[in-house]
C-alpha positions as CSV (number, residue, x, y, z in Angstrom):
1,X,37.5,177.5,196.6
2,X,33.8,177.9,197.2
3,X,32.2,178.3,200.8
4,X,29.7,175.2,201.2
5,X,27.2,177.1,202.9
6,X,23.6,174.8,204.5
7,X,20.9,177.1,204.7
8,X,17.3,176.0,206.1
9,X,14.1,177.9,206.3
10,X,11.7,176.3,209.0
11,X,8.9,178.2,211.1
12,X,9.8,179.0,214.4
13,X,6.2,178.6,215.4
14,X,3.6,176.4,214.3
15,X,-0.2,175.5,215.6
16,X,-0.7,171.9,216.2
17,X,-2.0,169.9,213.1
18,X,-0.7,172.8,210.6
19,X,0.8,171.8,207.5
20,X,4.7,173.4,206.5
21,X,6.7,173.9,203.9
22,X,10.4,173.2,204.7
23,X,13.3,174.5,202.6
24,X,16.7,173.5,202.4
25,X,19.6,174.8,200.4
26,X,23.7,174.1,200.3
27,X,25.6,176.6,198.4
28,X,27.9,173.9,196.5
29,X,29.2,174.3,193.1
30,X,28.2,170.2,192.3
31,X,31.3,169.2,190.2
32,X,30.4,166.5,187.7
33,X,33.8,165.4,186.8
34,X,33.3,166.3,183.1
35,X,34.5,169.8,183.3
36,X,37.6,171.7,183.1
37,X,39.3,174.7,184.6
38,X,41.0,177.1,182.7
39,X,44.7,175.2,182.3
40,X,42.5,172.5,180.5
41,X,42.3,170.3,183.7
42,X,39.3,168.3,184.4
43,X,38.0,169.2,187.8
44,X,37.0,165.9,189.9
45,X,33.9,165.0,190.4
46,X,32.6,165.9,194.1
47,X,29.0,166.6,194.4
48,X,26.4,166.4,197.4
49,X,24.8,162.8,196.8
50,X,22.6,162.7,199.9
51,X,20.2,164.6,201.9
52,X,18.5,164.1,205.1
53,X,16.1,165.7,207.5
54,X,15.1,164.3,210.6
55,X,13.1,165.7,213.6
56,X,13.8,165.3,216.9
57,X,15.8,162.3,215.9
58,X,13.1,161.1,213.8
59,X,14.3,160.9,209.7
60,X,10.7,162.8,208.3
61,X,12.8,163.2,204.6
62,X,15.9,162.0,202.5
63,X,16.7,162.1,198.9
64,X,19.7,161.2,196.9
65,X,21.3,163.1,194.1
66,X,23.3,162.3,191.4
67,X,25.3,164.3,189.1
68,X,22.6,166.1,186.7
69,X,21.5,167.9,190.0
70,X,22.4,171.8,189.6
71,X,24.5,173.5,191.7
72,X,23.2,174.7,194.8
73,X,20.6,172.0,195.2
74,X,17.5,172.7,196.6
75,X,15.0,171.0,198.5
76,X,11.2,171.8,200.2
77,X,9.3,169.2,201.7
78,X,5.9,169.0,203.3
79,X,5.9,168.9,207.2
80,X,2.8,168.3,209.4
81,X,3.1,170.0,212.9
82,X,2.5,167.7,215.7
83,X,5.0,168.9,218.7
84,X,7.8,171.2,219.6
85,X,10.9,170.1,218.7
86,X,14.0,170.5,216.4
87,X,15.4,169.7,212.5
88,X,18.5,168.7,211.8
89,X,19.4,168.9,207.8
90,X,22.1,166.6,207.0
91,X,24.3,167.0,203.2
92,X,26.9,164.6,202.3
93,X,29.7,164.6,200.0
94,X,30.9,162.7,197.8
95,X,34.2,161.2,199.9
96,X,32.2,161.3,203.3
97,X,32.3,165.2,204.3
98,X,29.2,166.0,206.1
99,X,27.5,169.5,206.2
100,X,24.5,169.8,208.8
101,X,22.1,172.5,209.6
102,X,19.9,173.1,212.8
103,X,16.5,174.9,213.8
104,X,14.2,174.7,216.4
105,X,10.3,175.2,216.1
106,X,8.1,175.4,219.3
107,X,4.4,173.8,218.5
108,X,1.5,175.3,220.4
C-alpha cells in the first residue's frame, strides 16, 4: 500500500504586498479504476477529487480533479501577501478520507 504523503512549500516570511508562489503536492498513486494488478484484478477507482487551500480560514484556492490527473497531483497557485497568518491545504478522497497540510508565514 502507498503512503499518501501532503507536502506544501510556502514562505515562512513575506513583505507586505509581495506576490507568492504556493505549491502543493500529495504523493497518491490516483487509481482510475481501469487498471489491473498482477492476478488480473482491476484495482478500484480511488483518486484525490478535490483540493483546497484556505488562509487563515479564508478559502484563497480550490480545484477539482478527475481521473486523467496523474499521480502525485500537483498544484502552485499565486498568493499576494497581505498579513501574517497560516495555510491550511486540504486533499480529499474519493469515499470522503481527508489529508490536510499546515504552514505558517509571518508578513512584515
Amino acid at each position: 500500500m502507498t503512503k499518501i504523503k501532503p507536502r506544501v512549500k510556502v514562505p515562512s516570511k513575506a513583505s507586505v504586498g509581495e506576490m507568492l508562489e504556493i505549491k502543493a503536492l500529495i504523493s497518491h498513486p490516483m487509481h482510475t479504476g481501469r487498471a489491473k494488478d498482477k492476478q488480473g484484478n482491476k484495482i478500484p477507482r480511488k483518486i484525490i477529487n478535490k483540493f483546497s487551500a484556505s488562509f487563515d480560514g479564508q478559502d484563497v484556492f480550490s480545484a477539482n480533479f478527475e481521473p486523467a490527473v496523474s499521480a502525485n497531483p500537483y498544484i502552485a497557485f499565486p498568493f499576494k501577501a497581505t498579513k501574517s497568518g497560516e495555510f491550511k491545504f486540504t486533499w480529499v478522497e474519493d469515499g470522503g478520507a481527508e489529508f490536510t497540510a499546515t504552514k505558517t508565514m509571518t508578513v512584515s
